[in-house]
C-alpha positions in Angstrom: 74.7 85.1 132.5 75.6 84.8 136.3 79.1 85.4 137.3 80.9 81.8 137.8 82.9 82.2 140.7 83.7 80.1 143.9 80.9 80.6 146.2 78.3 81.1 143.5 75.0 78.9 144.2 73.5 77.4 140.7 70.1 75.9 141.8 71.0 74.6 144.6 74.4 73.7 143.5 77.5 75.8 145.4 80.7 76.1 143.1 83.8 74.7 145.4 86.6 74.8 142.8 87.3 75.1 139.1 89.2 72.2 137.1 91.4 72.5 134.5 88.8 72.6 131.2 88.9 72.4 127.2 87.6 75.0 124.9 84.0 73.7 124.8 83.3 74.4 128.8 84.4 75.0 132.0 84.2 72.0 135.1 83.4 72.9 138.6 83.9 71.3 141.6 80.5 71.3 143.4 78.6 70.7 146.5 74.8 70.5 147.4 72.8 70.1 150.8 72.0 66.4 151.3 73.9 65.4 148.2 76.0 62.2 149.5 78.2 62.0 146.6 81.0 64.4 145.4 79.3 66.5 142.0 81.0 68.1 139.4 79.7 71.1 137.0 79.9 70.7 133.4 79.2 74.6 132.4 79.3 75.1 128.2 81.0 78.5 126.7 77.6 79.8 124.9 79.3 83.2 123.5 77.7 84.8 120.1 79.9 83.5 117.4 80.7 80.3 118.7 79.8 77.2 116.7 76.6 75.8 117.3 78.2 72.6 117.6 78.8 73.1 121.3 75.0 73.8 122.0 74.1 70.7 120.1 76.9 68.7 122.2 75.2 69.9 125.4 71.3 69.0 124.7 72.8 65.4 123.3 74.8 65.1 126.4 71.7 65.9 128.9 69.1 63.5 127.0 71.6 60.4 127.0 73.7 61.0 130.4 70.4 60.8 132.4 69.4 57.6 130.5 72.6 56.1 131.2 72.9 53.9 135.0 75.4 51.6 136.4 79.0 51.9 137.7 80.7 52.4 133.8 78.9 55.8 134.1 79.2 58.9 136.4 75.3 59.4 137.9 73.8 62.5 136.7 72.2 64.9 138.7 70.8 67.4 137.2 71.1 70.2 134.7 70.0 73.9 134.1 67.5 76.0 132.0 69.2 76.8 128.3 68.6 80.9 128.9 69.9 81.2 132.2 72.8 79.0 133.2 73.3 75.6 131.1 74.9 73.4 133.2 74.9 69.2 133.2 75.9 68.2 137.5 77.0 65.2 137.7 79.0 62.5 139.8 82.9 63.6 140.0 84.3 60.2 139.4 87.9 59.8 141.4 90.6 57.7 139.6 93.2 57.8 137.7 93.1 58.8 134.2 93.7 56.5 131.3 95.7 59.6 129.3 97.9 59.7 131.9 98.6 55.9 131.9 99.2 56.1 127.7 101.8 58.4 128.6 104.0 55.4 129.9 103.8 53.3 127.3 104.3 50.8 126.0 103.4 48.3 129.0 103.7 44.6 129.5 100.9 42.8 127.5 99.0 41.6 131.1 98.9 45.1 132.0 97.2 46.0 128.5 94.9 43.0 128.6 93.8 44.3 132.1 92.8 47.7 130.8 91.1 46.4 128.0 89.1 44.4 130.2 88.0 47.0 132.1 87.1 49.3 128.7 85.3 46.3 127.4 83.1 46.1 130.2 82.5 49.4 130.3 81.5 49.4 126.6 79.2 45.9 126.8 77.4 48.3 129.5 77.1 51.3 127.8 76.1 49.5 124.1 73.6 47.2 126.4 71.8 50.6 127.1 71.9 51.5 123.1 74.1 54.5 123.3 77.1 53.9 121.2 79.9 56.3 122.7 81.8 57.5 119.3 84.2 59.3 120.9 85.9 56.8 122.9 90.3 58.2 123.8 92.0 58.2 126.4 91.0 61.4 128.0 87.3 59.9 128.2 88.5 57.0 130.1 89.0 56.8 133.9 90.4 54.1 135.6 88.6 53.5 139.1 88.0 50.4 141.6 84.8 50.3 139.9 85.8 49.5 137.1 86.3 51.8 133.7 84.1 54.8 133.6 83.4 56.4 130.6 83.2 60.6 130.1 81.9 62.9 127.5 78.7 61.8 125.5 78.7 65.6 123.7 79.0 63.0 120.4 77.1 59.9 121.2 73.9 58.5 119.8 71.5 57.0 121.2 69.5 54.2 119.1 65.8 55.5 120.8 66.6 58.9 120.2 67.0 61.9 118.1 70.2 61.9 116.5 70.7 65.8 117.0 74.4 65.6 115.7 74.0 63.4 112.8 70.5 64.5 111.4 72.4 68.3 110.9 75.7 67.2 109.2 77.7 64.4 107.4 81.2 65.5 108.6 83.5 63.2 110.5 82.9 63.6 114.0 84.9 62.0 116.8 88.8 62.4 117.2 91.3 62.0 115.0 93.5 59.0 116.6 90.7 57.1 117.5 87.9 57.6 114.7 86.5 54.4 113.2 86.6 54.3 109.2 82.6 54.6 109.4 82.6 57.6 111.3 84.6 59.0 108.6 82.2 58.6 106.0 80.2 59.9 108.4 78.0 57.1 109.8 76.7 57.1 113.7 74.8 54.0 113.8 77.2 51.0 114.8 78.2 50.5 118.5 81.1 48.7 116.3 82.6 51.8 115.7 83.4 52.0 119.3 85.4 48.9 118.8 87.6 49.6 116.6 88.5 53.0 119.1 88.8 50.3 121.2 92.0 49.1 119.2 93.4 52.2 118.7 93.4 52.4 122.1 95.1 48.7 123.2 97.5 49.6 120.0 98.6 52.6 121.9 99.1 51.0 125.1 101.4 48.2 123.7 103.2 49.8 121.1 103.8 53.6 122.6 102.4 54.7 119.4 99.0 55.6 117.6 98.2 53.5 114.4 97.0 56.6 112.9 98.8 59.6 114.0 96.3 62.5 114.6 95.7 64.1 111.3 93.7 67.2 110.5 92.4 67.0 107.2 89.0 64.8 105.8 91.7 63.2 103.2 94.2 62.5 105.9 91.6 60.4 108.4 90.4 58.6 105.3 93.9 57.2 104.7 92.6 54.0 107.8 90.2 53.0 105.0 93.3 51.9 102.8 96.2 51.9 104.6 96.9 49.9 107.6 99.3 50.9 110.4 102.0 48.4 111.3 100.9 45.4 113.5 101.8 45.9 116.7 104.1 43.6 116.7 106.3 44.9 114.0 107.0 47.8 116.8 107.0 46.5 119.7 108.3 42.3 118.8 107.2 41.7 123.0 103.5 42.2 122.1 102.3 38.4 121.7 100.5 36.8 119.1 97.3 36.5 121.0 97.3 40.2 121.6 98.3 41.7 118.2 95.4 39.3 116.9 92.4 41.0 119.0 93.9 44.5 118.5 93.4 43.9 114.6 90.8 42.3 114.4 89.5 45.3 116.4 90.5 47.7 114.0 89.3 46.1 110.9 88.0 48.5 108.1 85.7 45.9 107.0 82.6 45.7 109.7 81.6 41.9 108.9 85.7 41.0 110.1 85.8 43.2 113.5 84.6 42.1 116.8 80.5 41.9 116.9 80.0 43.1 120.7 82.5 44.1 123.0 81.7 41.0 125.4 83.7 39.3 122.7 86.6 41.5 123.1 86.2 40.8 126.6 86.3 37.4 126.0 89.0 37.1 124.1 91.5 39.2 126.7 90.2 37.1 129.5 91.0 34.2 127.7 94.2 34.3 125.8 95.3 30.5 124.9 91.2 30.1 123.0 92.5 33.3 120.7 92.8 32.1 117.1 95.4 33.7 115.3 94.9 34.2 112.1 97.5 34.9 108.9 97.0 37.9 108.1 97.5 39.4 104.5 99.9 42.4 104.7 99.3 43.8 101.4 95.2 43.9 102.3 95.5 47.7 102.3 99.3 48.3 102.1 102.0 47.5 99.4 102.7 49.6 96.0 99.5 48.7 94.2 97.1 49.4 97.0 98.3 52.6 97.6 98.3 52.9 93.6 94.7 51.8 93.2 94.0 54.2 96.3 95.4 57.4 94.8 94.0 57.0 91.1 91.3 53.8 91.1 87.6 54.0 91.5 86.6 52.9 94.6 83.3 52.3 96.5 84.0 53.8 100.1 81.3 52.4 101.6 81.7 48.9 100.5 84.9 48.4 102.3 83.6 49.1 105.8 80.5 47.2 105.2 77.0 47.1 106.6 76.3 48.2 110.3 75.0 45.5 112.3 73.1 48.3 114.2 70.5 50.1 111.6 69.5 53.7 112.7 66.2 53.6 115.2 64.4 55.9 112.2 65.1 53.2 109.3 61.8 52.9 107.4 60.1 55.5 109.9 58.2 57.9 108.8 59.8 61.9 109.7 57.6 64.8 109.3 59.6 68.3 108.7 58.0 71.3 110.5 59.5 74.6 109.1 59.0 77.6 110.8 60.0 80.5 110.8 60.3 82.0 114.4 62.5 85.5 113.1 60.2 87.7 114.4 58.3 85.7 117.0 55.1 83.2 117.1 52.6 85.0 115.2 49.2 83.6 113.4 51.4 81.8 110.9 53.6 79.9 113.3 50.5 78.6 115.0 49.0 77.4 111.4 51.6 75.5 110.9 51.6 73.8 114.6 48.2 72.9 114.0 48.8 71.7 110.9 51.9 69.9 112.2 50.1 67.8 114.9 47.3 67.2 112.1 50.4 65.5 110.4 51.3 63.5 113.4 48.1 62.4 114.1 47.7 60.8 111.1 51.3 59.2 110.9 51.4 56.6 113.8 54.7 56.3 114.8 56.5 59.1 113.1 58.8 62.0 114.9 58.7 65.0 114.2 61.9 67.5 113.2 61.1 70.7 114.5 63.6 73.2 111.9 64.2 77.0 111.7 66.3 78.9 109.8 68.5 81.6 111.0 69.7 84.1 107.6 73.3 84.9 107.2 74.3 87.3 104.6 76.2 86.8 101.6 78.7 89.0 102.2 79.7 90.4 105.1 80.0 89.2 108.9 76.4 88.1 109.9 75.8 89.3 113.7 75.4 85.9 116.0 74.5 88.2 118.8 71.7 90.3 120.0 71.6 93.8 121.3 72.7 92.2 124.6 75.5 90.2 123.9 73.2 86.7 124.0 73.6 84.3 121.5 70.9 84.3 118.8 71.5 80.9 117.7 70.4 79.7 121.4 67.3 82.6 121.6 66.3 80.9 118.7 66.4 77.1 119.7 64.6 77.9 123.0 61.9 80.4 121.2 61.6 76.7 118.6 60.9 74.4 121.7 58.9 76.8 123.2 56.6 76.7 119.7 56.0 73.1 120.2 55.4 72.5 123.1 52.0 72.3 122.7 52.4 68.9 121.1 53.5 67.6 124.1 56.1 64.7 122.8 58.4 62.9 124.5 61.9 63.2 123.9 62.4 60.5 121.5 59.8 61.6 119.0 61.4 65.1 118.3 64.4 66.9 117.9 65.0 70.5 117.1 67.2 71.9 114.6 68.1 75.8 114.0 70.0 75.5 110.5 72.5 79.0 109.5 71.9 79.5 106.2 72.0 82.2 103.7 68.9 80.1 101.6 66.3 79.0 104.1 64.5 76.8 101.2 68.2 75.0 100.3 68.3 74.6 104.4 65.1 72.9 104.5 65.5 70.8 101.1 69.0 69.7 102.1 67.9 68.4 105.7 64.8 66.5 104.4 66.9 64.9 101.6 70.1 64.1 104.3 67.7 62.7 106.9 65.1 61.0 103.9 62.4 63.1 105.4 59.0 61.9 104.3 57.0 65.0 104.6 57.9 68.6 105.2 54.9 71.0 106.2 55.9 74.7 105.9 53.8 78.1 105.8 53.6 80.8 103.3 52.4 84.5 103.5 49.6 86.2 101.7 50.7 90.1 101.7 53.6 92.3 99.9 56.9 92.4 100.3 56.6 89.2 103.1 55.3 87.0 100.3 57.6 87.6 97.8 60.5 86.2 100.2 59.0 84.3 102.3 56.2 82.8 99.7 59.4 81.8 97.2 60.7 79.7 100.4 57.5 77.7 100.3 57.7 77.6 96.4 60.8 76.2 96.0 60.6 73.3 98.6 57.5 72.6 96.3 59.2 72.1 93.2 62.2 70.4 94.5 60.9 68.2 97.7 61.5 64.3 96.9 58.9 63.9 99.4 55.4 65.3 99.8 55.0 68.7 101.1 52.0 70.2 102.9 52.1 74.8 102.8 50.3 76.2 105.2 49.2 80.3 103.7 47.9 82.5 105.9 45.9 85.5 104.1 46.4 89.3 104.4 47.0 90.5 108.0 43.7 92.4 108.2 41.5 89.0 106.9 43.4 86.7 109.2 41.0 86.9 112.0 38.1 86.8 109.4 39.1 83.9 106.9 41.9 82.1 109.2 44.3 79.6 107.3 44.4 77.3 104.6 45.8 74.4 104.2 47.8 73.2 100.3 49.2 69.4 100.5 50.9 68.7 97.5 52.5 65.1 96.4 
């Protein structure tokens, strides 16, 4: 990778000063001939070893920030090639950061009101658009004459797209303080779940305080689905009534009880005296015997958040699985099962297509996630997968691509299809020696286990290929 320095041109782009940055990439200040707005750099850390997490973060990033318009947004403006320099430019957005104004709290209730105004705005925008944010803090948050513009989409979701993040893993993903109970079962469908960050957020402001601490465990951020904080006004007795009301109701376990859309929010803080406040039962999620019945009762997690207003784009769409493996390149194989994959697609109107490889780890021992030359194999990999279908020429909400890290490549494949309710899975098989008997068991296992239909594409001896070609087995 090129040298990242001050002076260094990146397509056009000349690197002017580096910005303080987290652990996931580095920010440059950035200028470009004609450009009449100041840019900023967002560069990711792609060493071998890292989690693949942050490559994921990046490519959801790219596909929603240049879908994304209006002032609640910083323009985008480009971004860079995967295997040379990865970069997203976009506008560098001048204000005043909303972590810095947390650090003064609590403030007066007006001054609370007025920043939730501005979030909420920024929010009916962004949900307007379909992209639910789901990692709304502070630090993501700047305060300009604009308005609020919101940063960081590494963990959005888009409702027309791919959900790269979500389609790979069930884990909680967002931050700690502000994570919505949903989110920590580890649903990504519901724009509500930026809501109740929303709360979080107004509860920090007027009490000096988050409801929720920041744990670090699973067990700790599942507490919010049983235990509620202290109501604002309990900590801070100058919050009024009208205030503590919308911040609860904002953070609400239960889905069918917290705002609908954040013009309501909006509504609500604009218009104080039409607030209803409610009575509120304390002992909802608090008290002796909740906390008893949490520890040691039977409990339905899901049922206490409720349903999500906002299904999942793919909900009763059909999802093909294309599994191949790229370990040692394209070969005859690889382009058996592309033909048989846009067979598949052909015949499924409306489908998309999850494009999935499987890199092997080892048992035991450290499995190398770099190459002879210090590049990440993880990210050879994802390009060498796009770069296998793009022959199918689909646009970018029709397919995602998925390398998995596995030390089964048929439990990979099996586990996806079943986590993501994958209606067909097409994968291809050898014909010859020692290739067969591992690769051939891959294709034999998805076959007895699949809960969906499974189409093996075999490819005879490497001598008949050019002879007899490929065949085809679809099984139900």
């Amino acid at each position: 990778m090129q040298r990242l320095e001050t002076g260094t041109v990146i397509d056009g782009f000349e690197l002017a000063r580096k910005l303080p940055s987290g652990g996931m990439a580095a920010l440059w200040r950035a200028t470009k001939p004609g450009l009449d707005l100041p840019a900023i750099l967002k560069i990711p850390f792609f060493d071998p070893g890292q989690d693949a997490s942050g490559i994921i973060g990046y490519e959801v990033e790219e596909l929603i920030l240049k879908r994304l318009s209006g002032p609640h947004v910083p323009r985008f403006l480009g971004s860079g090639d995967l295997m040379k320099i990865p970069y997203i430019a976009m506008e560098f957005v001048e204000g005043e950061s909303l972590a810095d104004i947390v650090g003064k709290a609590p403030l007066p209730a007006d001054e609370v009101a007025g920043i939730g105004i501005k979030i909420a705005t920024a929010l009916a925008a962004l949900h307007r658009q379909k992209v639910a944010h789901l990692d709304l803090k502070p630090e993501n948050i700047i305060l300009t004459g604009r308005g609020a513009v919101l940063l960081d989409f590494g963990l959005s979701r888009h409702a027309e797209l791919p959900d790269l993040l979500g389609e790979e893993s069930s884990v909680p993903m967002g931050t700690a303080a502000y994570i919505s109970p949903e989110q920590v079962l580890g649903e990504r469908t519901d724009t509500a779940s930026d809501l109740f960050a929303l709360g979080c957020i107004l509860y920090q402001l007027a009490t000096g305080e988050e409801p929720f601490g920041r744990p670090a465990t699973f067990a700790g951020m599942k507490r919010r689905l049983y235990h509620a904080p202290k109501r604002p006004r309990e900590i801070n007795g100058g919050v009024p009534r009208w205030l503590d009301e919308i911040i609860q109701r904002c953070m609400e376990v239960d889905r069918s009880k917290r705002y609908a859309e954040a013009s309501h929010v909006l509504s609500d803080l604009r218009n104080p005296d039409q607030v209803v406040v409610s009575r509120r039962r304390s002992e909802r999620r608090a008290g002796f015997w909740a906390a008893l019945t949490g520890l040691f009762g039977k409990r339905d997690d899901r049922s206490l958040v409720g349903r999500a207003r906002i299904e999942s784009r793919h909900a009763g769409a059909s999802i093909v699985l294309a599994g191949v493996d790229l370990s040692n390149g394209r070969d005859a194989l690889s382009d058996a099962v592309l033909d048989e994959t846009a067979r598949a697609l052909a015949t499924r109107e409306g489908s998309w297509l999850a494009c999935v490889t499987v890199l092997k780890t080892e048992i035991v021992g450290q499995t190398s996630l770099g190459d002879e030359n210090g590049q990440s194999i993880y990210l050879k990999r994802l390009v060498a997968l796009k770069d296998w279908a793009h022959p199918l020429h689909l646009p970018e909400d029709r397919i995602s691509y998925h390398v998995l890290e596995a030390v089964s490549p048929a439990d990979a494949i099996l586990t996806y299809a079943e986590h993501n309710d994958v209606g067909h899975i097409i994968v291809g098989a050898r014909g010859s020696s020692a290739i067969r008997r591992h690769l051939g068991s891959v294709s034999t296992k998805i076959v007895a286990e699949a809960l969906c239909s499974v189409s093996v594409v075999r490819i005879k001896a490497v001598e008949e290929q050019n002879r007899d070609g490929a065949s085809t087995v679809r099984m139900a």
